[in-house]
Every structure is written in C-alpha cells, then in structure tokens.
Backbone bond lengths (Angstrom), bond angles and torsions (degrees), N, CA, C in turn:
res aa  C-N    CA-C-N  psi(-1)  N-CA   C-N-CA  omega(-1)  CA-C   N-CA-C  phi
1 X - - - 1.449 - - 1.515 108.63 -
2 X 1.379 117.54 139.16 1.066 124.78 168.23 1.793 114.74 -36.68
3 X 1.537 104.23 136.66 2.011 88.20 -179.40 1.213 104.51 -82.68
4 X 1.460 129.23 -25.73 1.516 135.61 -179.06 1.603 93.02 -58.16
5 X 1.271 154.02 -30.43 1.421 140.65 -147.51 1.342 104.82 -127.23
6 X 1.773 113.02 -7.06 1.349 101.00 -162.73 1.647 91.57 -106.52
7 X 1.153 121.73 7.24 1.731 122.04 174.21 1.544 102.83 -66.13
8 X 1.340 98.93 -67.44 1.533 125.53 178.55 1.834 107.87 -35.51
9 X 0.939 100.60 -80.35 1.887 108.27 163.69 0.704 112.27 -29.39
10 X 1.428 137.04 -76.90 1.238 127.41 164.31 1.614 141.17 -40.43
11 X 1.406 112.28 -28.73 1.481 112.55 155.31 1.351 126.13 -90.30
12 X 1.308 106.69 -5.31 1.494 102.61 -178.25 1.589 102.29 -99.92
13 X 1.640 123.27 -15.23 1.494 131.01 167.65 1.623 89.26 -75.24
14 X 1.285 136.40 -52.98 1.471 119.54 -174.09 1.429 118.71 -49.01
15 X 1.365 107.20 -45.41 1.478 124.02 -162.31 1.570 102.35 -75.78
16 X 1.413 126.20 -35.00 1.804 123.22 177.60 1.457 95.65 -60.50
17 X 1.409 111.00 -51.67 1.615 119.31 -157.73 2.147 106.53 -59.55
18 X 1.154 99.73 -43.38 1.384 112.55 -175.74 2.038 112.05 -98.91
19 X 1.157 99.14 16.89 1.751 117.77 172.09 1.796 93.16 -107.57
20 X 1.688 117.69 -54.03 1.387 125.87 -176.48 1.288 104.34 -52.30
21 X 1.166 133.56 -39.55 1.202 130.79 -130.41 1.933 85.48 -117.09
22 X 1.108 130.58 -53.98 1.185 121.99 -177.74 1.906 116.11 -69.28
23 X 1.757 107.29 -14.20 1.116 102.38 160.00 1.257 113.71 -74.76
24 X 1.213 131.93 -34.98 1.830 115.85 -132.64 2.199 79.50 -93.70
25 X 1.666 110.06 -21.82 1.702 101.80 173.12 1.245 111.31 -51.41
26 X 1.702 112.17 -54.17 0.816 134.35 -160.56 1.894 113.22 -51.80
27 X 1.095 90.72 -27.49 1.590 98.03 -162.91 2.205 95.08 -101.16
28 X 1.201 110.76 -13.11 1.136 115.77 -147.77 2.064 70.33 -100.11
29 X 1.263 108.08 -31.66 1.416 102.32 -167.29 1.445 118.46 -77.11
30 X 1.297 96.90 10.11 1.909 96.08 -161.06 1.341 88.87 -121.21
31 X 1.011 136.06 48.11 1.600 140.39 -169.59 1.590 81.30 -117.06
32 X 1.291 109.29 150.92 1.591 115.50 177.25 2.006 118.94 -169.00
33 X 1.417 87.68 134.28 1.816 92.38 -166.56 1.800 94.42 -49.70
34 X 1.235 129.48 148.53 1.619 129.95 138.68 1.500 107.38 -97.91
35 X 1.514 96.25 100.78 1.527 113.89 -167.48 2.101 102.30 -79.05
36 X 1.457 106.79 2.71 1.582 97.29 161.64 1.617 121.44 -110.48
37 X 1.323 108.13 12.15 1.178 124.57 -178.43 1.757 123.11 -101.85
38 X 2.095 87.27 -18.23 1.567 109.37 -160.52 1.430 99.07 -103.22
39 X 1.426 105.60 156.77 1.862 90.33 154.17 1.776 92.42 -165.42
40 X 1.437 97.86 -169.47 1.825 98.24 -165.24 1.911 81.62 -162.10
41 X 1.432 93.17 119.35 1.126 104.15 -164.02 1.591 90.79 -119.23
42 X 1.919 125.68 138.65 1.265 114.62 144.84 1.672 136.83 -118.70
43 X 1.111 121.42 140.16 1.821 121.10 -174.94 1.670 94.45 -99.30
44 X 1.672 98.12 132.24 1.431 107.76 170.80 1.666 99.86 -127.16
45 X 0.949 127.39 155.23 1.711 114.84 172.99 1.985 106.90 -110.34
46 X 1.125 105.89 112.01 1.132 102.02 171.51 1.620 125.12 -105.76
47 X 1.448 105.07 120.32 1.597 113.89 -155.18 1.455 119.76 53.59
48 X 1.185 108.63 21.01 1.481 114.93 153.17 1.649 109.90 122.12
49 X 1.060 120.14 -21.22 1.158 137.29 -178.50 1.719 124.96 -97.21
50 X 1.276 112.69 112.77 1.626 107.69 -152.89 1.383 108.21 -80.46
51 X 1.394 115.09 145.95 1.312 141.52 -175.26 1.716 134.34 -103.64
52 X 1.472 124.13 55.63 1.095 106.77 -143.68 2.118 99.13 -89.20
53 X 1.815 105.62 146.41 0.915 121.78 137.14 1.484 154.00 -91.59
54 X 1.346 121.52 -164.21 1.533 106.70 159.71 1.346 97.09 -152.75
55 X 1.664 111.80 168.06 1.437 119.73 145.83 1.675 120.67 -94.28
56 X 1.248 106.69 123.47 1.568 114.04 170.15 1.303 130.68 -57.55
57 X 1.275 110.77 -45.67 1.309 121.52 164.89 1.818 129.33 -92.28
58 X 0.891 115.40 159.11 1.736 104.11 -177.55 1.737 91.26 -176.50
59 X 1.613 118.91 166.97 1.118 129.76 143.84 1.521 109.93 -133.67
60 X 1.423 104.94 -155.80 1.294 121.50 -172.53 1.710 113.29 177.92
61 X 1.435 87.80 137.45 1.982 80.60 178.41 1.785 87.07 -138.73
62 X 1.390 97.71 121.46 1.333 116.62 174.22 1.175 111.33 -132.31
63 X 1.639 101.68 145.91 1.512 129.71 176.55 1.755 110.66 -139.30
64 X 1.372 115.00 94.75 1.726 124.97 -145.37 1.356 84.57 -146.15
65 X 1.741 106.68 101.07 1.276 134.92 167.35 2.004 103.02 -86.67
66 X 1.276 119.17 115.42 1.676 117.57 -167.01 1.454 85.83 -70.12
67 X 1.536 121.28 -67.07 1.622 123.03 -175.44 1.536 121.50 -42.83
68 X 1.529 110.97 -22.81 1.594 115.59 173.90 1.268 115.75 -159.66
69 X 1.581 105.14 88.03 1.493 139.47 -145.79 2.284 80.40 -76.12
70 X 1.302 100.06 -39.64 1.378 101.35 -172.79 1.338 129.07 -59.40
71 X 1.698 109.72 -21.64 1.048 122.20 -177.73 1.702 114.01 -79.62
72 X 1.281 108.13 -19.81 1.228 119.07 -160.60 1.871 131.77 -73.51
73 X 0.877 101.40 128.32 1.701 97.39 -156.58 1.964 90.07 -91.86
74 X 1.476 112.41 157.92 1.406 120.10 -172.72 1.429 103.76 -171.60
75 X 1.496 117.24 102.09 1.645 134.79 -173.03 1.514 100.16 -106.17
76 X 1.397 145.39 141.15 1.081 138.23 146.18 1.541 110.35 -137.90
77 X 1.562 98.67 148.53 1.569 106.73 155.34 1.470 132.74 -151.32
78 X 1.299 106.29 151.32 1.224 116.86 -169.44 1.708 128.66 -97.49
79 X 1.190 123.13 113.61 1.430 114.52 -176.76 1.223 116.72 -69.75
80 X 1.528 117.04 125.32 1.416 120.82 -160.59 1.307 119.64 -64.32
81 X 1.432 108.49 -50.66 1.551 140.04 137.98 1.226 121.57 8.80
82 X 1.427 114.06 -66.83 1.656 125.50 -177.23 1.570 103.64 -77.35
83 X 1.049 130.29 16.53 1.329 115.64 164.44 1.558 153.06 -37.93
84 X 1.033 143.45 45.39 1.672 132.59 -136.27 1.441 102.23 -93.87
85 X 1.566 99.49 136.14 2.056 105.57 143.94 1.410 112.06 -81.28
86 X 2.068 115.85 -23.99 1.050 94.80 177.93 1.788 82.96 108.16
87 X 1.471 134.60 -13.28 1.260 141.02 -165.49 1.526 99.90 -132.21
88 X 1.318 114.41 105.26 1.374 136.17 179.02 1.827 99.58 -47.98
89 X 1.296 122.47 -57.58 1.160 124.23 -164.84 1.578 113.68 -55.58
90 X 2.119 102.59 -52.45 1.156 102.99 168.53 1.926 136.64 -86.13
91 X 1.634 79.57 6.33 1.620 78.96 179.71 1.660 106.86 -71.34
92 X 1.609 104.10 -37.99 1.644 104.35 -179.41 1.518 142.27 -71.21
93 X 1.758 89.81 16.39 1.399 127.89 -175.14 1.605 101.37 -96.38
94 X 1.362 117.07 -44.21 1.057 110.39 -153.44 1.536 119.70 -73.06
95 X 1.326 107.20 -30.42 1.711 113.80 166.00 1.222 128.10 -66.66
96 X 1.136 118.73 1.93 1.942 131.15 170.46 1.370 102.69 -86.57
97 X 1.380 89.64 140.46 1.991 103.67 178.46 1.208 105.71 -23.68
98 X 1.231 133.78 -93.57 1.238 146.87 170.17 1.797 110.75 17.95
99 X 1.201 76.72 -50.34 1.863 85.24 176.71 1.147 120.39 -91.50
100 X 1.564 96.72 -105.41 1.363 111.91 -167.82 2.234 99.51 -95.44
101 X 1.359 109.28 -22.19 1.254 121.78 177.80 1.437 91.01 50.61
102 X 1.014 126.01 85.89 1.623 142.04 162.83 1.746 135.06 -63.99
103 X 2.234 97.21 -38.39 1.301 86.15 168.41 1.501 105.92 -65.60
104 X 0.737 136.41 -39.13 1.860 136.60 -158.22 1.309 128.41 -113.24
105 X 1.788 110.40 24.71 1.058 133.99 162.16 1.937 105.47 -169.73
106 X 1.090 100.76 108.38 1.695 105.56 -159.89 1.523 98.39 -114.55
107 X 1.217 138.59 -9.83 1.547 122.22 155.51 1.698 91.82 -154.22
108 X 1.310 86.16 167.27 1.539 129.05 -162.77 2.057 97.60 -116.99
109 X 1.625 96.60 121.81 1.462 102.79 -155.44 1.581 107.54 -128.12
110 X 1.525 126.96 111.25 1.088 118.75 149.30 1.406 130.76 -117.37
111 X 1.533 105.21 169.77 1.430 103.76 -171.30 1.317 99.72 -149.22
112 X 1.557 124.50 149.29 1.367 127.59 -156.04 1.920 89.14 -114.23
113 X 2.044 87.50 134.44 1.347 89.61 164.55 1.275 137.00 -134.41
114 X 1.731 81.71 22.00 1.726 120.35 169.99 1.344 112.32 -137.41
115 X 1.380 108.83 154.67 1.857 107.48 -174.50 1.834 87.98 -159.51
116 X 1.118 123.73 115.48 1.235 132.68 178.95 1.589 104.36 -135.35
117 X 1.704 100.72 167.27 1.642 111.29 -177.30 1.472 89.14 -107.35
118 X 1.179 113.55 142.99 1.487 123.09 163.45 1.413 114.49 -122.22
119 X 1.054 107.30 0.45 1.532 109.03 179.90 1.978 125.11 168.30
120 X 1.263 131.78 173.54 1.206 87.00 149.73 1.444 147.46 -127.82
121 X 1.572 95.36 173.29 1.429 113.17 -165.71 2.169 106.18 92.40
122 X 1.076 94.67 19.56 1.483 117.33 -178.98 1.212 114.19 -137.44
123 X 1.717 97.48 143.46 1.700 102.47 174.57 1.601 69.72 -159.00
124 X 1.981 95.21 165.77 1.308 126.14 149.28 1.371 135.27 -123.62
125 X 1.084 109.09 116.38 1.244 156.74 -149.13 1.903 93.46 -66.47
126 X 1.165 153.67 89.91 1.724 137.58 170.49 1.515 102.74 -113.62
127 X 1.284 102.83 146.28 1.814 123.96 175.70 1.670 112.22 165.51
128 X 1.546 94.08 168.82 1.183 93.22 179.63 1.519 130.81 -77.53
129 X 1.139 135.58 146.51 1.540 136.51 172.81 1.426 92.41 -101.94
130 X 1.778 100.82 137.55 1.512 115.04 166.08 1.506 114.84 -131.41
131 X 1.189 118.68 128.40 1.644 122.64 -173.33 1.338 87.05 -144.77
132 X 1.697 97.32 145.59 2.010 101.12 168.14 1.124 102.88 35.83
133 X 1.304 141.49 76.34 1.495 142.19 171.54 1.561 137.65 19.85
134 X 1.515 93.87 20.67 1.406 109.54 -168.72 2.167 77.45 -96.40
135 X 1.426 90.55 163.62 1.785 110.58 151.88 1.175 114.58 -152.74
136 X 1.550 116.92 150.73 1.364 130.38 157.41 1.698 115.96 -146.18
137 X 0.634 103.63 161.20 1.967 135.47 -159.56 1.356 93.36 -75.57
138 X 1.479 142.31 92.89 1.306 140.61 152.87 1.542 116.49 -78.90
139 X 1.595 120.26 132.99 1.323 129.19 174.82 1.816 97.12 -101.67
140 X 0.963 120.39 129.67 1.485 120.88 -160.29 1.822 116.63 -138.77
141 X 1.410 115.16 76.81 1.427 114.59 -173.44 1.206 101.95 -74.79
142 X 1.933 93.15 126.34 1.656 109.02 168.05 1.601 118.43 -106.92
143 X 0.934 119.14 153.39 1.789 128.55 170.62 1.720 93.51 -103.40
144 X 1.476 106.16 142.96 0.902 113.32 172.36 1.669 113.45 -125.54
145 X 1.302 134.92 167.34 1.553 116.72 177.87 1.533 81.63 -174.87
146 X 1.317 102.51 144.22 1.415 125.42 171.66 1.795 128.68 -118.05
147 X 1.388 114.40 139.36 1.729 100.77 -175.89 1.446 85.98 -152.32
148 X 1.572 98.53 101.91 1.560 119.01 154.44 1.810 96.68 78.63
149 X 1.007 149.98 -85.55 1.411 133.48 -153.28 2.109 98.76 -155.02
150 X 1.386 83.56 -4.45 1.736 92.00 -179.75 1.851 100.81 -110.17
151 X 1.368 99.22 121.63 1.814 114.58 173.50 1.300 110.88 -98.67
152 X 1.407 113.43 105.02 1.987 110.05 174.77 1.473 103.05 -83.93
153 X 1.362 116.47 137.56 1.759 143.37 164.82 1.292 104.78 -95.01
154 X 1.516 123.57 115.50 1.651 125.29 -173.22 1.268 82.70 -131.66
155 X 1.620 101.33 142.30 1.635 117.86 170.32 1.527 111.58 155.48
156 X 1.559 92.10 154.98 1.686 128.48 -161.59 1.496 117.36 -118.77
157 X 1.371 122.90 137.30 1.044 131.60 179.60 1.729 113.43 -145.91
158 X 1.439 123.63 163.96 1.428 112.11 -166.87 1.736 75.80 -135.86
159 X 1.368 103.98 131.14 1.553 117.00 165.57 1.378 100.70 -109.60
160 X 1.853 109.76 155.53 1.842 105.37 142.38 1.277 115.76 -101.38
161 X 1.230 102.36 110.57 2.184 107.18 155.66 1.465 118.87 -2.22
162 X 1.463 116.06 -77.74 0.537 154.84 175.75 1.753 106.55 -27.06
163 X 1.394 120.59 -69.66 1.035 121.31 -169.40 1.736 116.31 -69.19
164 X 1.466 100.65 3.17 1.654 108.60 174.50 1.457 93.23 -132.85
165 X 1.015 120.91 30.21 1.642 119.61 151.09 1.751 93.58 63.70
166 X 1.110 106.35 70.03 1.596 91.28 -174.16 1.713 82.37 -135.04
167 X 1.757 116.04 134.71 1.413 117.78 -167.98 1.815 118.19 60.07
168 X 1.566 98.96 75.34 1.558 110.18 -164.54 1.938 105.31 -93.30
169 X 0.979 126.02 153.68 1.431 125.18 155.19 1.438 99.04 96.92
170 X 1.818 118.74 -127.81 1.521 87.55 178.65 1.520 118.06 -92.81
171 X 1.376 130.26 28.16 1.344 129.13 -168.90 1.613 84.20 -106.47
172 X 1.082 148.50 17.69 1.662 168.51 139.55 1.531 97.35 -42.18
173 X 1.572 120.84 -47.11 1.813 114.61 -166.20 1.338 104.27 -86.52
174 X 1.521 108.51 126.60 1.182 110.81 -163.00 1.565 104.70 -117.59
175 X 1.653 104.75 41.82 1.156 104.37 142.15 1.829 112.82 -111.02
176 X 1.310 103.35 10.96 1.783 96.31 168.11 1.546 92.03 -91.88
177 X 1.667 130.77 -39.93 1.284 127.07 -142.73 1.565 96.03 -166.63
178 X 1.829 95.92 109.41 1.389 118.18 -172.82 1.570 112.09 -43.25
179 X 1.412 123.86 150.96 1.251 115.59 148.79 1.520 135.36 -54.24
180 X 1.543 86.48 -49.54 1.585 111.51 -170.05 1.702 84.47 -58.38
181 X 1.837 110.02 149.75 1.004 135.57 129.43 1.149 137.62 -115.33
182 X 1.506 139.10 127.19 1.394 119.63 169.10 1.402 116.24 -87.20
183 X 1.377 102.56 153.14 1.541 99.77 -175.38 2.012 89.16 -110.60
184 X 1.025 104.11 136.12 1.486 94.96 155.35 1.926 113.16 -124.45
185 X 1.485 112.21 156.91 1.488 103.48 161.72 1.784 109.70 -167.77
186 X 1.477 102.97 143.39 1.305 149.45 -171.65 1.974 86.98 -74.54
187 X 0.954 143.45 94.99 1.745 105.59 151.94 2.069 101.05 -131.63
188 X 1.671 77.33 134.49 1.458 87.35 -174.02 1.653 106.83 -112.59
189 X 1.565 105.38 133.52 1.365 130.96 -168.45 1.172 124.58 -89.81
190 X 1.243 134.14 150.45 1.799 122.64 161.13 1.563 89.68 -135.23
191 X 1.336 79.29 159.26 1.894 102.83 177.95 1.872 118.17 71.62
192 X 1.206 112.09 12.71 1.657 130.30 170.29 1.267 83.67 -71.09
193 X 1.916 111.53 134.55 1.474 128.80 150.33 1.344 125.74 -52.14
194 X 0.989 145.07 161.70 1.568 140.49 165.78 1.643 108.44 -45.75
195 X 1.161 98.69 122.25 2.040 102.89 164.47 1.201 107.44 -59.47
C-alpha cells in the first residue's frame, strides 16, 4: 500500500474503532434504575413466623451489555436508613447499632465481579455484599424479561444477619429471630439492549 494512504487508513480504522466503542458506552451508559417501578424487599421469621420488610431507598449504576453479559459492570446501594417493617415504633429501632447502626454505617454496598449467562433470559450475578463493615461473596441468579423499552431484573438470595452483625446482644438467639434472611428484588431498567 501506498505509505502516503496507509497513515490515513490507519487513523481513520482507529477513529471507526474508537467512535464504536465510545458509542456502544455511551448507549450502555444511559441505562437507568426506575426506582418507582423497583423495590428490594426482606423476609426474616421471627419466632417462626415471617416478617417481611423493605428498603425505600436504593440506587444502581449499570452498564449490562445482553450480547456480553460478562462485560457488564453493576454497582448498587442501599440506604440503610430507609428500612421499613411498615411499624413506626420499630422502624425507629432499626438505625441503632444494634441493627443496622446507620450513623456509622449509612448504606449497604454491592458490586459485581462476575456477570455470566446461565441460560436464557438468565445470568448470575457474583460480588461482594458489604453491610456494617462486614463482606461476603454473593452468587445471585437473576431472570431477566423485557416489554417494549423497559428490562425487569427478578431475583433471590438468602443472607445470615448474623454474619454482618445485624440484630446484636440478645436479638443474636436465633430461635427468637432467624438467621436466615431472604433478600428478594424487583429492579426495573430503561435503556437495556434487546436480550
């Protein structure tokens, strides 16, 4: 090839490659939780009988390529704060050490450092969960389903309390108040590519 023509080619092959690539972020970046559409609900059973709450508040910063589920980056957090039973008395319980201790740990943080397909309209979801300065490694199967320009994320996970110090002293016996928690959550998307 001419060397006079092959500079050019070469920057103008750089320049498609690095135009592609800052679009397809670009488009991957405008994806966004609809936090009234979403929610993150948890069931604990206390003395045997289940108890479900939620968190009110939450975000999420996602970047969820459907064609390369692997590539895909997924940060969330939760304000500890917004917690509800839904019981005024015990909601104002829940931000004291004891619990969730909120002044001195004010959200609850994960971040994915795996993103795989398991099937479809499925992936699993792995990273760490951090609450009260504890962490552990959640593997987290999601369903995914789409209708028209909105992508729903469905999925379940079982934590122990316990292992993030959550219900300290005698709310610790977990025959008043299970270990197990389930976490469940709803989160609905805009701007996800076609699955």
């Amino acid at each position: 090839m001419n060397q006079k023509l092959e500079n050019p080619v070469k920057l103008l092959t750089a320049a498609s490659v690095l135009c592609l690539t800052l679009c397809a972020n670009a488009a991957m970046a405008q994806q966004n939780l609809v936090p009234a559409q979403s929610e993150i609900v948890f069931v604990s059973k206390q003395m045997g009988v289940p108890v479900e709450g939620r968190f009110r508040k939450f975000d999420a910063q996602i970047s969820f390529d459907p064609a390369k589920p692997e590539s895909s980056k997924i940060a969330f957090t939760v304000d500890l704060g917004s917690a509800s039973l839904g019981v005024p008395e015990v909601d104002a319980e829940l931000p004291k050490p004891v619990w969730f201790n909120v002044p001195k740990f004010p959200q609850a943080n994960f971040s994915a450092t795996a993103v795989r397909r398991v099937g479809p309209g499925k992936v699993e979801v792995q990273g760490p969960l951090s609450i009260k300065g504890a962490s552990q490694v959640l593997r987290v199967p999601v369903q995914l389903s789409q209708a028209g320009a909105v992508t729903t994320a469905v999925g379940s996970f079982t934590l122990k309390r316990l292992a993030f110090r959550i219900g300290d002293n005698e709310w610790a016996d977990t025959s008043m108040l299970a270990d197990d928690v389930q976490v469940r959550f709803k989160l609905t998307l805009s701007g996800v590519g076609k699955l």
